[in-house]
FINULUM-425445 format. One record per atom (N, C-alpha, C, O): x, y, z. Coordinates in steps of 0.05 Angstrom, whole numbers, padded with zeros to 5 digits, always signed. Each point is the difference from the previous one (the first is absolute). Example, Ala and Ser with C-alpha at 12.3 -4.5 7.8 and 13.67 -1.06 7.14 Angstrom:
<nodes>
+00264-00114+00156/-00018+00024+00000/+00018+00024+00000/+00021+00000+00013/-00028+00021-00027/+00016+00024+00001/-00015+00022+00014/+00010+00022+00004/
</nodes>
This chain:
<nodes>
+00017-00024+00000/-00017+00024+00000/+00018+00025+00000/+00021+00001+00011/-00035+00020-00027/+00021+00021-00002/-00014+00030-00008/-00021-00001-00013/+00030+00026+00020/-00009+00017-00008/+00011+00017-00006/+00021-00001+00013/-00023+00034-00037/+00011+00008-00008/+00003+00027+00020/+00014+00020-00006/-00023-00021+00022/+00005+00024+00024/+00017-00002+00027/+00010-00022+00004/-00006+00039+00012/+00024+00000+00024/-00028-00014+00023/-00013+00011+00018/+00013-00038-00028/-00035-00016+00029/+00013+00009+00024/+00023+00006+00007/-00047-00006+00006/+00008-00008+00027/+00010-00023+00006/+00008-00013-00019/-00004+00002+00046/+00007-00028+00010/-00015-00022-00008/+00012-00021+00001/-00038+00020-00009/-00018-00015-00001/+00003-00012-00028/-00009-00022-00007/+00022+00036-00007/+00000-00014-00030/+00027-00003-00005/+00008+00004-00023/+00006-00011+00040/+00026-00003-00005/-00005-00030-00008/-00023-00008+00002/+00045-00015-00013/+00001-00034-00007/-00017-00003+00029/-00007+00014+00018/+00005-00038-00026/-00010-00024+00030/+00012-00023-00005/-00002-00016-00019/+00016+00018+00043/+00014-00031+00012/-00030-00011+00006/-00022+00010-00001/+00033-00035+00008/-00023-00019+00017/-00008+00017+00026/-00021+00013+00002/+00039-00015+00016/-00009+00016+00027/-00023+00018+00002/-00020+00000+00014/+00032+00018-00038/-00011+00021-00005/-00037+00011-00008/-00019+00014+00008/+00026-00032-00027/-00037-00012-00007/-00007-00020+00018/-00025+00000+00003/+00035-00014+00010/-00019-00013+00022/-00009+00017+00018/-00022-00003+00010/+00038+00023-00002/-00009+00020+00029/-00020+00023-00015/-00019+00011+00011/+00028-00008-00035/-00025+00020-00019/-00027-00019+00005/-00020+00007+00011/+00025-00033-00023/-00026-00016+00004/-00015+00008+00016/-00023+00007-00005/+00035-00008+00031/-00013-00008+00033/-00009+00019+00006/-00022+00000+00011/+00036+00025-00015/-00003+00028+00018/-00017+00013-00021/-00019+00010+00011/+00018-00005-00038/-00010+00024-00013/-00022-00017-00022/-00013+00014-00016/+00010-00040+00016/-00019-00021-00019/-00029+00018+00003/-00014+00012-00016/+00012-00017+00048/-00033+00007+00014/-00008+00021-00015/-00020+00001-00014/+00046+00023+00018/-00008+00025-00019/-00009+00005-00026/-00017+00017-00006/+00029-00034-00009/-00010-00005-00028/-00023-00014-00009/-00016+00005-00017/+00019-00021+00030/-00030-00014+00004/-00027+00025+00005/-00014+00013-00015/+00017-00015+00043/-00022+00022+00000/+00002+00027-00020/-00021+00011-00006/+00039-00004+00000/-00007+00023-00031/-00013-00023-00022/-00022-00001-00011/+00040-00015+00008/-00021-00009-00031/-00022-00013+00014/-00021+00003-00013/+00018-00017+00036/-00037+00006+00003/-00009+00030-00011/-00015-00002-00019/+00020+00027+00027/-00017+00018-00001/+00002+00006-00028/-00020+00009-00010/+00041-00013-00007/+00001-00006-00022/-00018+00000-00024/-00003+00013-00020/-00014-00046+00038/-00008-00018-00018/+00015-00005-00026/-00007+00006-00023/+00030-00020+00031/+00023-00017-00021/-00017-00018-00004/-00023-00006+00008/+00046-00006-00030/-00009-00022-00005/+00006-00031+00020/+00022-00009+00002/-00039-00001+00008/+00005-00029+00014/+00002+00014+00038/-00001-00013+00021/+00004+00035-00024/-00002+00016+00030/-00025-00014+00015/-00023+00007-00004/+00028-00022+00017/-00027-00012+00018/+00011-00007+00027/+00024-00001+00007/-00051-00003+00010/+00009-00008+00032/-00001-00026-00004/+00010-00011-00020/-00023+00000+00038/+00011-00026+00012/-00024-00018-00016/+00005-00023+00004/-00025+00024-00017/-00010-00002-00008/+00005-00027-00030/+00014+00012-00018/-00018-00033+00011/+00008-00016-00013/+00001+00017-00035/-00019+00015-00006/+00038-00017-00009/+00000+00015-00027/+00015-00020-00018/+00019-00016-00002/-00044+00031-00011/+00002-00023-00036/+00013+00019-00019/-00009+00021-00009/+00038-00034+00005/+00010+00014-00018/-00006-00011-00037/+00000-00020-00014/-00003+00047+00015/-00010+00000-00038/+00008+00020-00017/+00012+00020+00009/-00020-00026-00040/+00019+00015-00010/-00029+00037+00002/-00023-00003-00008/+00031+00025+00017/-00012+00012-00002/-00010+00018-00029/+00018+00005-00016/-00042+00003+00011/-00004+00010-00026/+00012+00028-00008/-00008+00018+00015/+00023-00012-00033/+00010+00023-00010/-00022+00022+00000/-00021-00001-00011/+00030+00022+00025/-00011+00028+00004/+00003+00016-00029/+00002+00025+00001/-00002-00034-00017/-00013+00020-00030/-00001-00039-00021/+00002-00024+00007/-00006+00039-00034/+00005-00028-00018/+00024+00006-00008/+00012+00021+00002/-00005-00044-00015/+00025-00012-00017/+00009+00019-00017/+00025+00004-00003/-00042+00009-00010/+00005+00025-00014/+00008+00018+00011/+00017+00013-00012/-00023-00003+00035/+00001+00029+00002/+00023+00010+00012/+00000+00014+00020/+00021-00022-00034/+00027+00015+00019/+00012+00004-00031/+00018+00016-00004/-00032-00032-00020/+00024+00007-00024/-00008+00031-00011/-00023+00009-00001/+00050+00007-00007/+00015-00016-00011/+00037-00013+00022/+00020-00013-00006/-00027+00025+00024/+00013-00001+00023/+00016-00025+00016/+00023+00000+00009/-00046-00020-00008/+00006-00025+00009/-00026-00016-00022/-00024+00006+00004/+00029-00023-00024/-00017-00011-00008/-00018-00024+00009/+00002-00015+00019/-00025+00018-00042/-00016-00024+00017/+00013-00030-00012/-00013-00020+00005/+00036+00018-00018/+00012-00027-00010/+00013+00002+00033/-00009-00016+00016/+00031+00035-00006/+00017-00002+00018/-00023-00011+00029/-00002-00019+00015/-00010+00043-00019/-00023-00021+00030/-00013-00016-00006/-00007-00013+00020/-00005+00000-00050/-00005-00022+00008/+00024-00024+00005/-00010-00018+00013/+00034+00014-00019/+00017-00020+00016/+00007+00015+00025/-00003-00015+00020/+00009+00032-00017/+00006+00010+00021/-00017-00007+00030/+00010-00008+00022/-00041+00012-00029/-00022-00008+00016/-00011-00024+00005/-00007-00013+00019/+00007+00012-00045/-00014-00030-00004/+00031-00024+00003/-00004-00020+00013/+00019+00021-00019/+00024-00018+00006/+00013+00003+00025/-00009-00011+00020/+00030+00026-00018/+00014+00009+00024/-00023+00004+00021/-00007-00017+00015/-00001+00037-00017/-00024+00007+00033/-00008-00030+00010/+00008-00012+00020/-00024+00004-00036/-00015-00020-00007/+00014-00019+00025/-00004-00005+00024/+00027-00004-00050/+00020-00025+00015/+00013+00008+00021/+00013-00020+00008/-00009+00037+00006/+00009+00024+00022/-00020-00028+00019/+00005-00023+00006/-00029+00042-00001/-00026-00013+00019/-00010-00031+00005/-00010-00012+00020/+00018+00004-00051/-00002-00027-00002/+00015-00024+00015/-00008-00021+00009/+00040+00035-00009/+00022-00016+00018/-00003+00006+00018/+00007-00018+00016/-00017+00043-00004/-00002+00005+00029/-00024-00013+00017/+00002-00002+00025/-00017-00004-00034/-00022-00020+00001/+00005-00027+00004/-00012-00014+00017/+00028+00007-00029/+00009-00031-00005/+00029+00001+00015/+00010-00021+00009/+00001+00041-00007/+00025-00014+00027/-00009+00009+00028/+00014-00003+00020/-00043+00017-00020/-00002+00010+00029/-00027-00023+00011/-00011+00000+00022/+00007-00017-00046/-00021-00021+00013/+00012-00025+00017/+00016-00017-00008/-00027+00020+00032/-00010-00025+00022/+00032+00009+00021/+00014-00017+00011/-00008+00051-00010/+00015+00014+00017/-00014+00004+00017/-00023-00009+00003/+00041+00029+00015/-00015+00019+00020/-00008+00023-00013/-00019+00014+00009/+00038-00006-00038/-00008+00022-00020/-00027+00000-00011/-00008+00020-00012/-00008-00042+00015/-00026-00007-00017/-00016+00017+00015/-00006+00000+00024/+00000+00016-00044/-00035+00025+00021/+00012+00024+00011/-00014+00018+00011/+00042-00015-00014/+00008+00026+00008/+00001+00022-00023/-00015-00008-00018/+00024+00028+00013/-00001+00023-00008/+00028+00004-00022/+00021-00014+00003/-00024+00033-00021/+00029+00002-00012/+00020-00003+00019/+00016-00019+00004/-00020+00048+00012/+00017+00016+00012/+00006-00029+00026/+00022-00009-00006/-00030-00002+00025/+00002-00006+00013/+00021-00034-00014/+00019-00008+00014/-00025-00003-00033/+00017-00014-00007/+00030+00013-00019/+00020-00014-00002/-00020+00030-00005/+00024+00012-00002/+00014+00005+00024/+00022-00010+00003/-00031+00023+00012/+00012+00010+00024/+00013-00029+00019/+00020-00001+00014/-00032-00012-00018/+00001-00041+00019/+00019-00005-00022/+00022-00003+00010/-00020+00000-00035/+00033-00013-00001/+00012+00012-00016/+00010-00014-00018/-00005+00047+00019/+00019+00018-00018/+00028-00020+00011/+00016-00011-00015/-00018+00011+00045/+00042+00000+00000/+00002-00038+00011/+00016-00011+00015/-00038+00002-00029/-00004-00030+00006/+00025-00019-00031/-00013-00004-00020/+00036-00003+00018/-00003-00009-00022/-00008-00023-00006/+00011-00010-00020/-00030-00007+00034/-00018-00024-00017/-00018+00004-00008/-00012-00017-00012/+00001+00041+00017/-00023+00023-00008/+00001+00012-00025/-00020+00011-00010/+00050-00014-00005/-00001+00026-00021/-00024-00010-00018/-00013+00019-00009/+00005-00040+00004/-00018+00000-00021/-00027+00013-00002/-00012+00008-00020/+00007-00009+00045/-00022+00003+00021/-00004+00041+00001/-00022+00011-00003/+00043+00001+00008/+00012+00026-00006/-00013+00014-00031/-00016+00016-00010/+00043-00040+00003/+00001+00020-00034/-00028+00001-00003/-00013+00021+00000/+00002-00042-00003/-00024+00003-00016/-00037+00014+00006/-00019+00007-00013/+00031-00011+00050/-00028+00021+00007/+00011+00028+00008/-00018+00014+00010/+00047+00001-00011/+00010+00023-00011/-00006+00013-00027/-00010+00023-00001/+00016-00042-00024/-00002+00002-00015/-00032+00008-00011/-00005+00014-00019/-00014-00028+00037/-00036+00009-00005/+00003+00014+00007/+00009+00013-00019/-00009+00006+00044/-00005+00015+00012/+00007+00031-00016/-00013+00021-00001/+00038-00028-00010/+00010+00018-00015/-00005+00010-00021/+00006+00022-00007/-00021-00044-00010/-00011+00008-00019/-00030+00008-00003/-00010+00010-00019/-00003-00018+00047/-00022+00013+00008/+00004+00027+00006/-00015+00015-00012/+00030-00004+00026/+00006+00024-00001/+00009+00020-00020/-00003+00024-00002/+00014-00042-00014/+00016+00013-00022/-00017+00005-00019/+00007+00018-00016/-00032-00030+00011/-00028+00008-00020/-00013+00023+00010/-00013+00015-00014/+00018-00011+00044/-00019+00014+00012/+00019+00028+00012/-00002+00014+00020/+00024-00014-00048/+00027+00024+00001/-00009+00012-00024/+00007+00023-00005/-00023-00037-00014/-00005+00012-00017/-00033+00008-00019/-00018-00017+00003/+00012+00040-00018/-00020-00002-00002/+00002+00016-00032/+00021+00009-00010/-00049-00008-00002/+00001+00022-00033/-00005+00027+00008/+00003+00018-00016/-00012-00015+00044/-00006+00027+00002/+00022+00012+00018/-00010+00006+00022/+00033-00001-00022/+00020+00011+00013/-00001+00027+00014/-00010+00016-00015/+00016-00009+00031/-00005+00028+00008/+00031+00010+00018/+00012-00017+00014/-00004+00041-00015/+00022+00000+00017/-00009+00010+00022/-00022+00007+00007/+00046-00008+00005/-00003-00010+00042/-00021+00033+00006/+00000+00016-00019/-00011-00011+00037/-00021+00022+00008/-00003+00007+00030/-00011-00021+00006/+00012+00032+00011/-00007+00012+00021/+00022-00002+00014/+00021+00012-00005/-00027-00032+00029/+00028-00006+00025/+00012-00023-00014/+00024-00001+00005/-00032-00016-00021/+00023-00014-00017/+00019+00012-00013/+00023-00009+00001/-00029+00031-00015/+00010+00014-00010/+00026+00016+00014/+00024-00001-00005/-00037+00014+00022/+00021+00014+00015/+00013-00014+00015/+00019+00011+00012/-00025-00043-00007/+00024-00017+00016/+00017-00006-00023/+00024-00007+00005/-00034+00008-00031/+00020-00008-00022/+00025+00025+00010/+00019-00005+00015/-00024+00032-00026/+00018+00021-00003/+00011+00000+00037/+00019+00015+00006/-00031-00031+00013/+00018-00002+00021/+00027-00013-00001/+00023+00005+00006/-00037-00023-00015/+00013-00029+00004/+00036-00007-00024/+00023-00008+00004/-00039+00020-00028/+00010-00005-00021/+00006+00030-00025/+00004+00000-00024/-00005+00024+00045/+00001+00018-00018/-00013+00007-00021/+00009+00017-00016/-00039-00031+00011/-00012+00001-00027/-00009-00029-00017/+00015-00020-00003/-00031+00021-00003/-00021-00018-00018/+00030-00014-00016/+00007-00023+00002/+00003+00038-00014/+00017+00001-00033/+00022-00021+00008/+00010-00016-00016/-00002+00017+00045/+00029-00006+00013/-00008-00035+00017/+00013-00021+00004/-00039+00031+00003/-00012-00033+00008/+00004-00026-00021/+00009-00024+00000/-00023+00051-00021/-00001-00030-00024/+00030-00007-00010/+00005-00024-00003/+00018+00049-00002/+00022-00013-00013/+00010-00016+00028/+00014-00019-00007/-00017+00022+00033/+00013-00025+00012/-00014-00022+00002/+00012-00019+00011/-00030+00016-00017/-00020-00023-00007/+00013-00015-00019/+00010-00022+00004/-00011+00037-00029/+00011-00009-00027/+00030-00015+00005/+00004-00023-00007/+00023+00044+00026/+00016-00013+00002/-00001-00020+00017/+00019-00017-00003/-00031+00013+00018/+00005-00015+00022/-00015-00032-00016/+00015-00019-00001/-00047+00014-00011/-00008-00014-00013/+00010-00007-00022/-00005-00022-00009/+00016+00034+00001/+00019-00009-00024/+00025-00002-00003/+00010-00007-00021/+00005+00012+00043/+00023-00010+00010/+00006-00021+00017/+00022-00008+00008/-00054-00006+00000/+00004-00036+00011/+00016-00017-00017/-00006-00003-00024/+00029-00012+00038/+00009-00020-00018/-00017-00026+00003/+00000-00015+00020/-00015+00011-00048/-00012-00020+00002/-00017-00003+00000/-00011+00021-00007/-00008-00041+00011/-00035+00008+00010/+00000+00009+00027/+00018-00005+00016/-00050+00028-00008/+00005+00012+00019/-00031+00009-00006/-00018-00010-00013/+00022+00034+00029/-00020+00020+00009/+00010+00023+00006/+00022+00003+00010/-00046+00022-00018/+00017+00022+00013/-00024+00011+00015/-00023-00005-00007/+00029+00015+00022/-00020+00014+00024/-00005+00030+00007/+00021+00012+00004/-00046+00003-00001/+00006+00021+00015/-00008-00008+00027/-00018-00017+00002/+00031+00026+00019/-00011-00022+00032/-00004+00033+00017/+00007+00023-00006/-00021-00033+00026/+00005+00027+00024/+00015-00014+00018/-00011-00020+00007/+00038+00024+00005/+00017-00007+00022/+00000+00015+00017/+00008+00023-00006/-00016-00028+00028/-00005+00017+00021/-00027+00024-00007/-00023-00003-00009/+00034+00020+00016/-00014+00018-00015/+00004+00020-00020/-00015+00019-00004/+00040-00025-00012/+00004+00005-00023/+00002-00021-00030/+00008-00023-00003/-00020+00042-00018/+00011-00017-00026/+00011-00011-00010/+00021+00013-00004/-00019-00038-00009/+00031-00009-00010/-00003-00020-00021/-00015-00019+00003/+00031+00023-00028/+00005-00025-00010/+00013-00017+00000/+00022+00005+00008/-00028-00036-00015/+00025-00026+00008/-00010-00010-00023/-00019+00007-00014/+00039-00029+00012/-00010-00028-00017/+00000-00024+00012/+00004+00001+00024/-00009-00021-00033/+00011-00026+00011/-00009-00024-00017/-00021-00004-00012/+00038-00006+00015/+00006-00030-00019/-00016-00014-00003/-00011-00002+00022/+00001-00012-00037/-00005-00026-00001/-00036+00016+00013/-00011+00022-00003/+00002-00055+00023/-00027+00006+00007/+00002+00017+00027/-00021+00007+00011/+00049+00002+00001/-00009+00021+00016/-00013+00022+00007/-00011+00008-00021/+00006+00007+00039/-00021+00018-00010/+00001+00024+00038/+00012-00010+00020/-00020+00029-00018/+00006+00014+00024/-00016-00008+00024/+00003+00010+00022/-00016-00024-00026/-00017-00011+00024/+00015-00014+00023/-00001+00004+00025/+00015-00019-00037/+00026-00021+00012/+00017+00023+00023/+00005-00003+00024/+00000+00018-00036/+00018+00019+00011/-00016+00023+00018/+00012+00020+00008/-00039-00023-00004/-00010+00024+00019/-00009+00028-00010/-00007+00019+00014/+00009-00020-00047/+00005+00021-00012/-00037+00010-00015/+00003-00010-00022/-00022+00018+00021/-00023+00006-00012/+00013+00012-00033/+00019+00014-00006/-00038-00029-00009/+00001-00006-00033/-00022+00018-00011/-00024-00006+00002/+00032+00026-00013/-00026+00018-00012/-00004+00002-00031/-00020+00010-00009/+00038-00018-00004/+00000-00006-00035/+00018-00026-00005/+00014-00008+00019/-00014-00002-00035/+00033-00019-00016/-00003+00007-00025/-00017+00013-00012/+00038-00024+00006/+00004-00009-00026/+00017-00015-00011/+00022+00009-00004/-00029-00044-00008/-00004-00019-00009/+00026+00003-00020/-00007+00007-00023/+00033-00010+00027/+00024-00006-00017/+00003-00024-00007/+00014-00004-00020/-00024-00013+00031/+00009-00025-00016/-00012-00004-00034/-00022+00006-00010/+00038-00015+00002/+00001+00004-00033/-00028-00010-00006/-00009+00016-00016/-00010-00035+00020/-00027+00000-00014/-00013+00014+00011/-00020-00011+00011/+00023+00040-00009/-00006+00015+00011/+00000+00016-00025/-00016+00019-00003/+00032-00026-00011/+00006+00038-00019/+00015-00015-00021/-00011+00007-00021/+00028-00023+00015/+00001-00011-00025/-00017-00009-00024/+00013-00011-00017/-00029+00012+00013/-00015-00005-00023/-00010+00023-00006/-00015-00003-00019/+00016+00027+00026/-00006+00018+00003/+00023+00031-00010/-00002+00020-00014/+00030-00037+00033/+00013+00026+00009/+00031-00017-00013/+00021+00013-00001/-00023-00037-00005/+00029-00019-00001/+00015+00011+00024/-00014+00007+00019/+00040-00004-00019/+00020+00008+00013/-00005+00021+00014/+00015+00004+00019/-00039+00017-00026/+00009+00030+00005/-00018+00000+00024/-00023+00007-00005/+00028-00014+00029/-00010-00007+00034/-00013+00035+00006/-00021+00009+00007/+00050+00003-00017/-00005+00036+00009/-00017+00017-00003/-00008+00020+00011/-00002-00042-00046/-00013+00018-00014/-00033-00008+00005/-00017+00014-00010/+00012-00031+00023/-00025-00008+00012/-00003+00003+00030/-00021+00003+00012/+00047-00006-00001/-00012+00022+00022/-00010+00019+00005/-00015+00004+00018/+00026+00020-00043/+00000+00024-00004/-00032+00000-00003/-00013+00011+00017/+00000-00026-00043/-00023-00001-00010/-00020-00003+00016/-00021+00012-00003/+00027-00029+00025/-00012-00013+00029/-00010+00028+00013/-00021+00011+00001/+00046-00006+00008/-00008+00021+00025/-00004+00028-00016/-00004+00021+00012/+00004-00023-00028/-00014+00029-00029/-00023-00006+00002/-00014+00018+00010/+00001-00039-00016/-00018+00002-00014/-00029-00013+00011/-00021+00010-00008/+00024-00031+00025/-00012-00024+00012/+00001-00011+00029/-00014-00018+00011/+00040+00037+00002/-00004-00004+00024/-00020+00011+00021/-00002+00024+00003/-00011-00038+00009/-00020+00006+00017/+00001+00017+00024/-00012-00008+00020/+00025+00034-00020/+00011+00015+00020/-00015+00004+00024/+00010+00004+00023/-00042-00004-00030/-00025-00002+00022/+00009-00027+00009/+00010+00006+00022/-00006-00030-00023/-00003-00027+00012/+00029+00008+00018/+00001-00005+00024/+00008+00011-00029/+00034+00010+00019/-00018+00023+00011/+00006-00002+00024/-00020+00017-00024/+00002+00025+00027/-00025-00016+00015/-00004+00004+00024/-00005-00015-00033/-00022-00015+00023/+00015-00020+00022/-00007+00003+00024/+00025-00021-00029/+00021-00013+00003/+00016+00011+00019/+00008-00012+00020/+00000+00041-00026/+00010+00024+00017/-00024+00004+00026/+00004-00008+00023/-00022+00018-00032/-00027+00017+00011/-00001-00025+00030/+00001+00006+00024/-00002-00031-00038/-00008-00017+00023/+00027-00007+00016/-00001+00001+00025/+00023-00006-00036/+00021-00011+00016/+00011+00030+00021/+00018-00001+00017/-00031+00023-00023/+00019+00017+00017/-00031+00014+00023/+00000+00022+00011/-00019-00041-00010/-00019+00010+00014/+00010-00014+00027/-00013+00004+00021/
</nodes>
């Protein structure tokens, strides 16, 4: 995980130690924001059927931006098979009936778990990550706004560290806007990781791994980020995100 700004302590690497005591001490916290949330898979104790959830616009409506060829494998394949394995390695566990969030969190720093990890990380993420984007885009507005030009000097300066920081993951990844503490920040992180693990509240992403933007974008990662957070990013679903995690 990495970011293109001077972080605080909190987004510095993580040893093991490190994320286990994040687990313990700052998990509760995160939890209760994406309850108020309403994330995706955010539930109490309550038994939960994980499924694939239905896309918030159609298949069409993000081109010419992200096409409806790219989401349909994107959605229909990847998402899809995301939920599907997570289903089928979390049956006849103690994971069976729990929540995204709450089986990520039970075996992020487990490793007989990774399978168990990647793959209900990986839903969760891409549940969110549909619900990062939308056809009707609007830029940031009120106290979102002005925590942007707090935080980040300006709308303009958010997105290019977005851009570098998301498009400077080596590898497959994610890039994030998060609230840490009680300031702004962008990170990335690898693979099916994601800021929850780490104590950190998740208010946008964006989806670098290559069937994400190749069929679309080939090689050019930058140039569909750019398009992303131009054009289609959901800046209301991040200040609500905000609105609730800092109440």
């Amino acid at each position: 995980m990495k970011s293109s700004r001077q972080t605080p302590d909190a987004l510095i690497p993580y040893s093991a130690d490190r994320r286990l005591f994040l687990k313990t001490a700052m998990a509760g916290t995160a939890l209760a924001a994406g309850a108020m949330l309403g994330l995706p898979g955010m539930a109490n104790a309550e038994k939960v059927r994980i499924e694939l959830p239905g896309l918030p616009y159609a298949k069409d409506a993000l081109d010419p931006y992200i096409t409806e060829q790219t989401i349909g494998y994107h959605y229909d394949k990847h998402h899809k098979g995301y939920i599907e394995k997570t289903k089928k390695a979390i049956k006849n566990t103690p994971y069976e009936g729990q929540s995204l969030e709450s089986i990520i969190k039970g075996s992020a720093d487990n490793p007989d778990q990774k399978n168990i990890f990647d793959n209900a990380a990986q839903a969760w993420n891409h549940n969110f990550y549909w619900k990062s984007l939308t056809p009707k885009s609007k830029p940031p507005e009120g106290k979102f706004a002005q925590k942007i030009r707090d935080d980040f000097k300006g709308f303009d300066n958010l997105k290019k560290e977005l851009i570098e920081t998301a498009g400077g993951q080596f590898g497959s990844g994610w890039g994030w806007l998060v609230l840490d503490g009680d300031k702004l920040a962008v990170m990335s992180t690898s693979n099916a990781d994601n800021p929850l693990v780490h104590g950190i509240v998740p208010l946008l992403t964006v989806d670098v791994w290559e069937h994400a933007y190749y069929l679309d974008y080939q090689n050019e990662r930058k140039r569909y980020i750019q398009a992303l957070l131009n054009k289609i990013a959901d800046w209301e679903f991040a200040a609500k995100n905000l609105e609730a995690a800092m109440k």
